[in-house]
C-alpha positions in Angstrom: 176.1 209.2 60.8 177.3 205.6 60.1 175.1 203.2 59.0 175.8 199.5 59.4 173.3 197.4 56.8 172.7 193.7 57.9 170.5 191.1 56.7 169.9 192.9 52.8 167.6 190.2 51.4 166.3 191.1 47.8 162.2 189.3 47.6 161.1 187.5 44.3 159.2 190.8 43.6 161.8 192.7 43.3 162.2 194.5 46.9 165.3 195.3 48.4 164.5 194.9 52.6 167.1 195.6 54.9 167.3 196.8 58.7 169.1 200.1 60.0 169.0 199.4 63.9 165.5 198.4 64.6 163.8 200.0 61.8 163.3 197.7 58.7 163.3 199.6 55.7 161.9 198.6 52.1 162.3 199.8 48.9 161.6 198.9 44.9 164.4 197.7 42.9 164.1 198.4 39.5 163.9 195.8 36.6 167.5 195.4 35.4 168.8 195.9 38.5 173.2 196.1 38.2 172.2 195.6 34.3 173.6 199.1 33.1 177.2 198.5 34.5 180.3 197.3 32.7 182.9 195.3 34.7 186.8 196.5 33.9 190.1 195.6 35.0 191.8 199.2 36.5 195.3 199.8 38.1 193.2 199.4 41.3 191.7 196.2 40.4 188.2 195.2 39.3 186.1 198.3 39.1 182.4 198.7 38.1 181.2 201.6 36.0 177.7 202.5 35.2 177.0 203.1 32.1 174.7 206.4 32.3 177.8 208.0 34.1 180.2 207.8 31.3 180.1 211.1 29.3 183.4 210.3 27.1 185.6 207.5 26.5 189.1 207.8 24.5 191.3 205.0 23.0 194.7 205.6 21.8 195.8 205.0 18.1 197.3 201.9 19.1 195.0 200.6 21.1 197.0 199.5 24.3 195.2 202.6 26.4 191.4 203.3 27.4 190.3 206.7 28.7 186.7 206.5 30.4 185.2 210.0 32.0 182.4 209.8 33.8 179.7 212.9 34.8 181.2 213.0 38.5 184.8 214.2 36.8 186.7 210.4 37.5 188.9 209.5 35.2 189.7 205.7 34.8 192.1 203.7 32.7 191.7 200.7 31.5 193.9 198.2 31.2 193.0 194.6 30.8 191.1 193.6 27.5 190.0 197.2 25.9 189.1 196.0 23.0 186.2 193.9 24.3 185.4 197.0 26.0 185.9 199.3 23.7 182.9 196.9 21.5 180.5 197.5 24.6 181.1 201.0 24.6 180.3 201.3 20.7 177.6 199.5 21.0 175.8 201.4 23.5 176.5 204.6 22.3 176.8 204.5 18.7 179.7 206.5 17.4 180.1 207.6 14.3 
């Protein structure tokens, strides 16, 4: 089944309204909505990660490599300003 969303509007009060052929559908967004996500530079380009998907992240000694796993088993590298990233990371998930 394809669906084809048009006209998403997002209301002051936080509801996302959109129409799937002549049905128009509504549902809650919650607060914080595209809060938990990081924004990083790929070999594919600008790619978004939520944050509650990443289960591990690795950096290499040198620093010019960034591993990030997430709970669906992708595997992304990161290549464009890892250390700023790498401080994000830390800083959500406290390592040790």
């Amino acid at each position: 089944m394809h669906l084809k969303y048009a006209n998403l509007r997002v209301s002051n009060t936080g509801i996302l309204r959109y129409k799937v052929g002549y049905r128009l559908y509504s549902e809650p967004i919650a607060a914080g909505f595209m809060t938990n996500w990081i924004k990083v530079t790929t070999e594919g380009g600008i790619t978004r990660i939520r944050m509650d998907a990443i289960c591990a992240y690795q950096a290499s000694d040198d620093g010019e490599k960034l591993l990030i796993y997430t709970k669906d088993n992708s595997l992304f590298e990161i290549t464009d300003e890892i250390m700023s990233v790498i401080d994000i990371l830390d800083s959500k998930y406290n390592p040790e």
